[in-house]
ZADREN-916091 format. One record per residue (C-alpha): x, y, z; chain. Coordinates in steps of 0.02 Angstrom, whole numbers, plus 32768, in hexadecimal, padded with zeros to 4 digits. Each point is the difference from the previous one (the first is absolute). Layout:
! residues N
{px X | py Y | pz Z | cadena A}
...
! end
This chain:
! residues 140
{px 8554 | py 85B9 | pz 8394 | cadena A}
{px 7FDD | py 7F48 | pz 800B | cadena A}
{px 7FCD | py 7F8C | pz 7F53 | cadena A}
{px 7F7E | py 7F9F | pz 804C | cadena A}
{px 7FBE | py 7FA9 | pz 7F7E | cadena A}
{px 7F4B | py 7FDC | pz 8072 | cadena A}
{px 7FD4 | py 7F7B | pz 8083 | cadena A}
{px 8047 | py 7F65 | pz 7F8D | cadena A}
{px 809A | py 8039 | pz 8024 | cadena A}
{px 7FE9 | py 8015 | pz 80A9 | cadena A}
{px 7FF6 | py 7F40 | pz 8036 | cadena A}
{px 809D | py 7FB4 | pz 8064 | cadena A}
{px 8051 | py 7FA2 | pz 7F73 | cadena A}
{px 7F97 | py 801F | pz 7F74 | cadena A}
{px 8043 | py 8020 | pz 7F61 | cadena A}
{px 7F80 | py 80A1 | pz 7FC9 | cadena A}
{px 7F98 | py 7F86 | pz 7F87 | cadena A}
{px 7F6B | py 7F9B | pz 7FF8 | cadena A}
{px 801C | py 7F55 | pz 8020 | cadena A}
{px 7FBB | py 7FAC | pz 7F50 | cadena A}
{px 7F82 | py 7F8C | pz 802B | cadena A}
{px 7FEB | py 7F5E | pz 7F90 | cadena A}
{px 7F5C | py 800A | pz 7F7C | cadena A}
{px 7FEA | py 80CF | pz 8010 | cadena A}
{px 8036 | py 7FE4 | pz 7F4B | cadena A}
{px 7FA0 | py 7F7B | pz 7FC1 | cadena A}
{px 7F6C | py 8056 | pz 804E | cadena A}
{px 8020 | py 80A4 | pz 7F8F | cadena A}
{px 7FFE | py 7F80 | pz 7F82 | cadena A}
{px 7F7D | py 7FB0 | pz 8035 | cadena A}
{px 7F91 | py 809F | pz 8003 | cadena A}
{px 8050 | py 803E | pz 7F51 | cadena A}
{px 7FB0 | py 7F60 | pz 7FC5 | cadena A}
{px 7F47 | py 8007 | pz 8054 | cadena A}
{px 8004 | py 80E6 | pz 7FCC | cadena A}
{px 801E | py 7FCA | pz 7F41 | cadena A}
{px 7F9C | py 7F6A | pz 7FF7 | cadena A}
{px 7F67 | py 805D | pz 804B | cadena A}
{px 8008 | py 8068 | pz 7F62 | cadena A}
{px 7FFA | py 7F6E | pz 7F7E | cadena A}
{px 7F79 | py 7FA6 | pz 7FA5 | cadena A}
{px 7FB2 | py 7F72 | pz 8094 | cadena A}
{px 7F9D | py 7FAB | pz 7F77 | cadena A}
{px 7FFD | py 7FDC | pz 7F58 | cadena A}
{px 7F7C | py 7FD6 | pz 7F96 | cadena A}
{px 7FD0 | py 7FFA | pz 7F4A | cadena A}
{px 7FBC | py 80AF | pz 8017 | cadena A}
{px 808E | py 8068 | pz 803E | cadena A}
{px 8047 | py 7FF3 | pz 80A5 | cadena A}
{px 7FD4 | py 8034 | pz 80C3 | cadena A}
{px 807F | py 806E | pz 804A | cadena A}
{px 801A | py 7FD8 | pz 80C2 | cadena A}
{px 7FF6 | py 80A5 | pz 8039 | cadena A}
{px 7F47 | py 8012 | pz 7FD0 | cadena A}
{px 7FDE | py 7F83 | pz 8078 | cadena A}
{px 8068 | py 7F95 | pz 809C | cadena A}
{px 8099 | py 8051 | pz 7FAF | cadena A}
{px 7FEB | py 80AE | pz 8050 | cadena A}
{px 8001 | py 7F98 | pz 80A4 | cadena A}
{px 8099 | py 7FA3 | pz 7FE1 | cadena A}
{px 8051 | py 80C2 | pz 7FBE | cadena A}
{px 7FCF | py 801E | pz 80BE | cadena A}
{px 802E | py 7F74 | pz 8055 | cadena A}
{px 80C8 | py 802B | pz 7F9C | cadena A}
{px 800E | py 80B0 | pz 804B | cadena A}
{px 7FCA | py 7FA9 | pz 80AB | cadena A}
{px 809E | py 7F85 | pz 7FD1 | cadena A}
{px 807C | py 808F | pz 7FC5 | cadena A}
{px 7FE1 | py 8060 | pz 80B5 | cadena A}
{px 8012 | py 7F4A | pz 804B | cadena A}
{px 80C4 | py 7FFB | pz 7F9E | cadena A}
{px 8033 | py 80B4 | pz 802E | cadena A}
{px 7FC9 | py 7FFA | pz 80D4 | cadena A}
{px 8071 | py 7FCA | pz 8079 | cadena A}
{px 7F9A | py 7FCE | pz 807B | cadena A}
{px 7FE8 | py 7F46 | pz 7FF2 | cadena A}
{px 7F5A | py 7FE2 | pz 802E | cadena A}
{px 7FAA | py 807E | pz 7F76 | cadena A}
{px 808C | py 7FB7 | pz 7F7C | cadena A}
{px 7FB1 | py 7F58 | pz 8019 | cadena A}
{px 7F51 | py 8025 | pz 8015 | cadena A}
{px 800F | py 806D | pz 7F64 | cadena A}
{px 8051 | py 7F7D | pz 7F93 | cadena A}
{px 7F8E | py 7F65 | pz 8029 | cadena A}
{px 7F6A | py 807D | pz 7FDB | cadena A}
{px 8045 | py 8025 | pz 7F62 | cadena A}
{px 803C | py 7F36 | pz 7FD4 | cadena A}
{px 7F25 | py 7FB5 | pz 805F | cadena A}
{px 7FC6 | py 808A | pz 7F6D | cadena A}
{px 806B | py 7FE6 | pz 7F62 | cadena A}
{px 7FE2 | py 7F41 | pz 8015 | cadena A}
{px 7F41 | py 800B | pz 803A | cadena A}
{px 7FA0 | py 8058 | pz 7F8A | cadena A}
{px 8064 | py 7FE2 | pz 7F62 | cadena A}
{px 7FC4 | py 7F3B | pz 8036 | cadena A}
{px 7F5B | py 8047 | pz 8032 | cadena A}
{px 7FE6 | py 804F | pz 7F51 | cadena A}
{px 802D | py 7F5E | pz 7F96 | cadena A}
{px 7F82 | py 7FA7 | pz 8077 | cadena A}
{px 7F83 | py 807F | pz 7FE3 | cadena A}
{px 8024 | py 8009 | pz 7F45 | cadena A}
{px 7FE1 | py 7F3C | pz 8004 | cadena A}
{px 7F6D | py 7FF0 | pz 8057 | cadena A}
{px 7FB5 | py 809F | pz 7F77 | cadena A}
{px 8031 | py 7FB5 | pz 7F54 | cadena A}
{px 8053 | py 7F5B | pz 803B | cadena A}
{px 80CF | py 7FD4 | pz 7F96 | cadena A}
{px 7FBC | py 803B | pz 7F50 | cadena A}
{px 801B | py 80A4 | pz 7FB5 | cadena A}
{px 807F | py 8062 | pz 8069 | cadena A}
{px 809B | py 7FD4 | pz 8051 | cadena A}
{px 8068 | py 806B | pz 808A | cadena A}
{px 804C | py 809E | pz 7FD0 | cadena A}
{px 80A9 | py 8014 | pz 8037 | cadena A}
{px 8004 | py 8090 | pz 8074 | cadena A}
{px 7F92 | py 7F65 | pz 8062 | cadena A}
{px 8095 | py 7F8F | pz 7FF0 | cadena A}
{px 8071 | py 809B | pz 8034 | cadena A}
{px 7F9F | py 802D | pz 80A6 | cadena A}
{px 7FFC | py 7F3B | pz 8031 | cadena A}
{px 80B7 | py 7FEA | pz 7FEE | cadena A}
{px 801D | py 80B3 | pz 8055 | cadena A}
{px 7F81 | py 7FBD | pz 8086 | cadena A}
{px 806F | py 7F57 | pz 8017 | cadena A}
{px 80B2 | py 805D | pz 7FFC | cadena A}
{px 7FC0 | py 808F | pz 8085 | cadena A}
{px 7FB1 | py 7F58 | pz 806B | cadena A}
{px 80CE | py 7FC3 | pz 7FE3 | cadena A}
{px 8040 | py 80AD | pz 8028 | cadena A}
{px 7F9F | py 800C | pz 80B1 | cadena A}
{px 802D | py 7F49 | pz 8030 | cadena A}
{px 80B8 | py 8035 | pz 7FE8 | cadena A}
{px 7FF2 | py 80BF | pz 8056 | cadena A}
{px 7FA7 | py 7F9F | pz 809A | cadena A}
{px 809C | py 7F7B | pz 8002 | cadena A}
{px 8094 | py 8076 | pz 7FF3 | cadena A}
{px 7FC4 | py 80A1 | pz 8051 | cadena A}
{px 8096 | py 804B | pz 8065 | cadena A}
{px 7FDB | py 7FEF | pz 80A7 | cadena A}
{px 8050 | py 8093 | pz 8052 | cadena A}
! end
């Protein structure tokens, strides 16, 4: 009985693993970041706060389970397309909603939230993550 361990193995000198490819990890991050921060206050205001997922934030939850399939596929296309998805939404419509917010009530009375601040900066480090899978993708 042969311990064939599936068709990784099977390649003429592979070693039976994945070859890791550069910014899989900061995109896990990056999607860790944009999941949690879709859950937290987006604005804050005298009156309480306005947590993101009763508005854009549900989209940006979305947009993070896009990114998490685009970290765990191996094919590179889908990785990529996946991962600048999730990095044109984290950074668009957390800027959309302060613009929005702006043109409503103008600067006074509220101030972003942080799960805002969190999506952006998850938005900016997937954006990083995809400019470094589409550099240092194995080619073979």
């Amino acid at each position: 009985m042969s311990s064939s361990a599936g068709p990784a193995t099977a390649r003429p000198g592979g070693t039976g693993r994945r070859q890791a490819v550069p910014g899989r990890r900061q995109l896990v991050g990056a999607v860790a970041m944009v999941a949690f921060g879709s859950f937290l206050p987006w604005v804050d205001t005298a009156l309480g706060t306005v947590s993101g997922i009763r508005g854009a934030g549900l989209w940006t939850f979305y947009a993070a389970m896009l990114g998490l399939a685009g970290a765990l596929v191996p094919v590179r296309t889908l990785a990529l397309v996946q991962g600048a998805i999730l990095a044109l939404v984290a950074i668009a419509l957390p800027v959309w909603q302060v613009v929005h917010v702006l043109q409503l009530v103008g600067t006074g009375g509220w101030f972003p939230g942080p799960g805002l601040v969190v999506v952006f900066g998850g938005g900016v480090v997937a954006a990083f993550a995809v400019r470094r899978m589409a550099a240092a993708w194995p080619t073979a």
